[in-house]
N, C-alpha and C positions, 0 to 999 in steps of 0.2 A: 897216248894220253887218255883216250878212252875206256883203258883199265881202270881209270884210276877214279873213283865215286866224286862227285860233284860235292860232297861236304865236307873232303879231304883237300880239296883245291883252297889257294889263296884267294882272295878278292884284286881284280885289277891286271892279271900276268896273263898272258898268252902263250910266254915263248919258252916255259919248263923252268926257269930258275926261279919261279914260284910258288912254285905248287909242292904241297905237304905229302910225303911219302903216309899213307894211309895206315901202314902198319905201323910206322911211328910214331903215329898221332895215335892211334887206338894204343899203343902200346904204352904210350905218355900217359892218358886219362886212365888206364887199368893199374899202372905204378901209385898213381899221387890219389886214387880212389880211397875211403876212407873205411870203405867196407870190404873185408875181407876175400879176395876172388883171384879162385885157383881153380888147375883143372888138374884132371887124374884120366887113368884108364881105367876100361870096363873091369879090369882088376883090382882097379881101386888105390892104385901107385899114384902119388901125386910127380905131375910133370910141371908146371910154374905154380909160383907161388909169391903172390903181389906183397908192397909194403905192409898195405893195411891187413892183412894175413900172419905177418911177423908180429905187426903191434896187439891184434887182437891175439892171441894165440902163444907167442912168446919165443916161436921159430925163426930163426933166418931162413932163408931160400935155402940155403947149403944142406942147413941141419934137415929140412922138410922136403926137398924135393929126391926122387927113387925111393923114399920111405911110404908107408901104407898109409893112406888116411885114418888108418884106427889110431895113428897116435894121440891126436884130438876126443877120441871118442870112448866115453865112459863104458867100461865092463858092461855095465846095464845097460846101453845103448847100443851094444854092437851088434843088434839084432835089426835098427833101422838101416844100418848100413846096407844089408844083402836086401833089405826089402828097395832101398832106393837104385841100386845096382840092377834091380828085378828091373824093372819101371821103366829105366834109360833104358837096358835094351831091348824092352817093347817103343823104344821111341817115344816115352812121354815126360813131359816137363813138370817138374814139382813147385809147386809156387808157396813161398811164405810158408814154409813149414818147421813150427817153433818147435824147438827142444834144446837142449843142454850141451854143452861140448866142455872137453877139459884143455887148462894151459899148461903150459910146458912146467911151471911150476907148482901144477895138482890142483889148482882154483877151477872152480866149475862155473862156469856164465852162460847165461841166459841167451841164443839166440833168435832170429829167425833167416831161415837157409832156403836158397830157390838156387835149384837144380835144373842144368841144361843142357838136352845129348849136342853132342859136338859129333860134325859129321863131315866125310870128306867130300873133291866135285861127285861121284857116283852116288854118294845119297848115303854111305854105308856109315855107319856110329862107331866112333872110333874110341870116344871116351865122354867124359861129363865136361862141363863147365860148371865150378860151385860160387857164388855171393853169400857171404855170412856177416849177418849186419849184428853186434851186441844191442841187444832189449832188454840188460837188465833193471838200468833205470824205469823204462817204460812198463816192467814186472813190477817195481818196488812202488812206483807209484799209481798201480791198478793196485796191488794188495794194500799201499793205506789209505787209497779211497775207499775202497771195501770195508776197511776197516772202521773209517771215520761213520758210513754209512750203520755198519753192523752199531757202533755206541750209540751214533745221534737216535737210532730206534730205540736201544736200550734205557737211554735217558731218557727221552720222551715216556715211555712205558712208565718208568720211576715214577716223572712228576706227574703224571696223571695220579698213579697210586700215592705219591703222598698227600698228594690235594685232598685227597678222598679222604686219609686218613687225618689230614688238619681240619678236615668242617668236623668230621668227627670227635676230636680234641679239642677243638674250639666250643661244640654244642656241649658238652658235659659242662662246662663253666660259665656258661653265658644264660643270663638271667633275661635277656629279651632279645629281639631280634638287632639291637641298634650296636648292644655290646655282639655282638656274634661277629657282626660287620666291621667293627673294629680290629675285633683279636684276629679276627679270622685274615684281616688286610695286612694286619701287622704282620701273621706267621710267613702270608706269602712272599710279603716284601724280603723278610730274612730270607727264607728260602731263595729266593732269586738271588739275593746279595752273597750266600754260599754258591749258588750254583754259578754265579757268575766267576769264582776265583779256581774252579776247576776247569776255566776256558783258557786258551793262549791269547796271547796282546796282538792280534793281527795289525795293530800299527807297530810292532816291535817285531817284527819278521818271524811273528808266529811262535814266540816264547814268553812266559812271564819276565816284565823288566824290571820289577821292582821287589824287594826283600820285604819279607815279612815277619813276625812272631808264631811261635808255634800255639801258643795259647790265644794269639788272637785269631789265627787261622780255624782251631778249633772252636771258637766261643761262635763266630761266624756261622760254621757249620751247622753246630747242635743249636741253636738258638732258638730254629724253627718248631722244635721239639718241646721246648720247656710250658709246663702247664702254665693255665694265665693267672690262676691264683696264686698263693705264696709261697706254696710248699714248691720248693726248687725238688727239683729231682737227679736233675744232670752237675756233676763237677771237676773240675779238672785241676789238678795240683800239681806239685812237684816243680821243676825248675824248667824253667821260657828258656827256649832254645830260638837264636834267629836262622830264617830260613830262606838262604839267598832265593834270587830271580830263575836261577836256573832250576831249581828243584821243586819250586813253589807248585808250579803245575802239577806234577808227577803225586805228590804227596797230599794236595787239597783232592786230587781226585780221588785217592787211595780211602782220605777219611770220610769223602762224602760216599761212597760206596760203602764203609762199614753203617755210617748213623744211617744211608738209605734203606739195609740190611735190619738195621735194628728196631727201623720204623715200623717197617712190614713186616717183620716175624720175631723179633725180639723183645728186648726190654722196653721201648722206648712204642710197643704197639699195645702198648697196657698201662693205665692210668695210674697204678701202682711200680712201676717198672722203673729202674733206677740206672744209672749206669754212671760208674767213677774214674777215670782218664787220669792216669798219673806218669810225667815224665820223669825220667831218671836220665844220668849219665851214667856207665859203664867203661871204662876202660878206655876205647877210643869211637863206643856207639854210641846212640841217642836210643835208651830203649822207651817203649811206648806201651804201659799197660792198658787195656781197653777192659773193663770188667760190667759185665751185665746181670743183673740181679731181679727178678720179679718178672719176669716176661713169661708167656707162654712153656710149660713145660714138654719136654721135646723126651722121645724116647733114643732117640741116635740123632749122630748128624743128618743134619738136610741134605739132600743130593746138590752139590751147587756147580754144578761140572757146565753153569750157563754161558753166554756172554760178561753176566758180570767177575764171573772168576777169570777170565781172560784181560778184561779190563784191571780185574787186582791183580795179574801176574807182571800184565807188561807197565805198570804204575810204579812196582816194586822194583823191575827191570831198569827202568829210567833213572831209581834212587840206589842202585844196588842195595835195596833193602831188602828184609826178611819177614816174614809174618808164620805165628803158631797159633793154630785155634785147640784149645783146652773147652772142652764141655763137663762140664761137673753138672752134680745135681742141682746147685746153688742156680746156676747159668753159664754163659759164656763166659768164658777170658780168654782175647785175642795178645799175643805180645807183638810186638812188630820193634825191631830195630834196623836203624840208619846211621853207618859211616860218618862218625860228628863230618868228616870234609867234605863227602857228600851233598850232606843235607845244606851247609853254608856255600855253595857253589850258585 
C-alpha cells in the first residue's frame, strides 16, 4: 500500500477495499478534463488521446491515436512542431504557448498549448505530454476590446475637433457674447443627442432596443451643423424609411462618421457649404444619396485609410451595406445602400 500516493487513498479505510487505484483516478480526471490532453512520441505519433481532444479537435481516439500530430496542425505551422520536438528533447517544458491548430473539419481555432517531456524510472524522455485549452473566445474578446479602445479614441479625437469647429460656426453669427453662449449650448446639446444614438443601450444587453426613422435619425445627427441664422444649408428628402432596434446602431454610427467627415474637411467646414441627403427605394435597397457642394476644393481624394474608415467598414458590415464615394469637381457624392430587411431588423 505504500505505492500507492496518499491522494489517491480513500478517507477512513485501512484495510485495501478503499483505497483508489491511482492510475484510475488520474485516468478518470484526464478522460472527463475539458481541455484537450494527449501524448505522442519524440516522433511525434500521438499514443492517447482524451475526450476533450475529440471535442476540441473533431478526432475520436481511434481516428487520432498511431497518426502524426501534424493532423491538427496547419501547413504554416508545421514549422513549430519540429521546433517543440527540438525542446522536449533537450528536456524542457513549454508553457502557455498560443498558436492556431486545425479541426478535423478545416476550422482553425485559437489555442493555448503547454508541453511536457514524459520520462521513464531512469530519467530517459520517452515522449511529450500535450494540454490544449481553446482561447478563441478569450482572442475575440481582447480584439474588441482593442477595438472598442481604438474608436472610444477615435471619437474623442472627433469631438474635440467638432467643438472647435462649433465655437467657430457659432462666432460668425453671434452678435455678442450672451448669443454665442446660447447657440453655441444649443449645437452641443445636439451634438451629444447624435452622438448619444451611435452608442448601444447597455441596459438592453448592449444593442439598440428601440426602432427609429431614418430622417429622424438623420435630422438628429446634422443638427449640430446647421447655421444659426436662417439660411438652412443642410436637407434631407426623399422617402422615411423605419429603422428597426437592431440596425439602429450600425447606421447612426455610419452617418455620424460621414457629417463628422464633412465637418472637418467638407461641405459642412465652410459657411457656405451645403449638403443634400436624399432617400430612395430601389428594388429591394434603401439607397442613400449624400451630396456635398461648396466645401474645400480638393485635388484627389484624401488618404482616409485611418481608424475612421475601419469604423465605416465594420458599420456597413453590421448593415450589410454598401457605400461609393464619387468626387467631382462640384464635391462629394457618397451613395450608400441597405437591404430594405436589413435595415427594419
Amino acid at each position: 500500500m505504500s505505492d500507492i500516493p496518499a491522494t489517491a487513498r480513500a478517507a477512513g479505510g485501512s484495510d485495501g477495499k478503499s483505497e483508489i487505484d491511482a492510475g484510475a483516478w488520474l485516468a478518470a480526471i484526464v478522460e472527463n478534463s475539458d481541455d484537450a490532453i494527449l501524448s505522442k512520441t519524440l516522433d511525434g505519433i500521438i499514443t492517447t488521446w482524451n475526450g476533450g481532444a475529440s471535442r476540441l479537435f473533431g478526432y475520436s481516439a481511434e481516428e487520432a491515436i498511431g497518426r502524426p500530430v501534424t493532423i491538427v496542425i496547419p501547413e504554416d505551422r508545421l514549422h513549430e512542431e519540429d521546433h517543440i520536438l527540438a525542446r522536449l528533447r533537450a528536456g524542457e517544458r513549454i508553457d502557455h504557448f498560443e498558436t492556431v491548430r486545425r479541426r478535423k473539419d478545416g476550422t482553425l481555432i485559437a489555442i493555448s498549448l503547454t508541453v511536457s517531456p514524459v520520462r521513464n524510472a531512469a530519467g530517459q524522455i520517452l515522449g511529450a505530454s500535450k494540454i490544449a485549452r481553446d482561447i478563441t473566445a478569450q482572442k475575440r474578446a481582447a480584439a474588441q476590446q482593442t477595438l472598442l479602445l481604438k474608436e472610444m479614441r477615435h471619437r474623442v479625437k472627433n469631438l474635440f475637433a467638432l467643438a472647435t469647429g462649433l465655437v467657430a460656426l457659432s462666432a460668425r453669427g453671434a452678435k455678442d457674447v450672451g448669443e454665442l453662449t446660447r447657440d453655441l449650448t444649443a449645437r452641443l446639446m445636439a451634438l451629444a443627442a447624435a452622438h448619444q444614438l451611435t452608442l448601444p443601450d447597455v441596459d438592453n444587453e448592449g444593442t439598440a432596443g428601440t426602432a427609429t426613422t431614418l430622417f429622424s435619425l438623420l435630422e438628429a445627427i446634422v443638427a449640430p451643423h446647421e447655421l444659426a441664422d436662417e439660411r438652412k444649408r443642410i436637407f434631407v428628402k426623399g422617402t422615411d424609411l423605419a429603422i428597426g432596434g437592431g440596425a439602429l446602431t450600425s447606421v447612426a454610427l455610419l452617418l455620424h462618421e460621414l457629417a463628422t467627415n464633412a465637418a472637418k474637411y467638407g461641405a459642412l467646414s465652410t459657411p457656405d457649404g451645403r449638403l443634400d441627403v436624399t432617400v430612395s427605394i430601389q428594388d429591394d435597397d434603401a439607397l442613400i444619396q449624400w451630396v456635398e457642394c461648396g466645401g474645400p476644393t480638393l485635388d484627389r481624394a484624401p488618404d482616409r485609410e485611418g481608424f475612421g474608415t475601419a469604423l465605416e467598414q465594420a458599420s456597413l458590415r453590421g448593415t450589410g451595406g454598401t457605400l461609393v464615394r464619387l468626387w467631382k469637381d462640384a464635391g462629394l457624392t457618397i451613395e450608400i445602400r441597405f437591404r430594405l430587411s436589413r435595415l427594419s431588423q
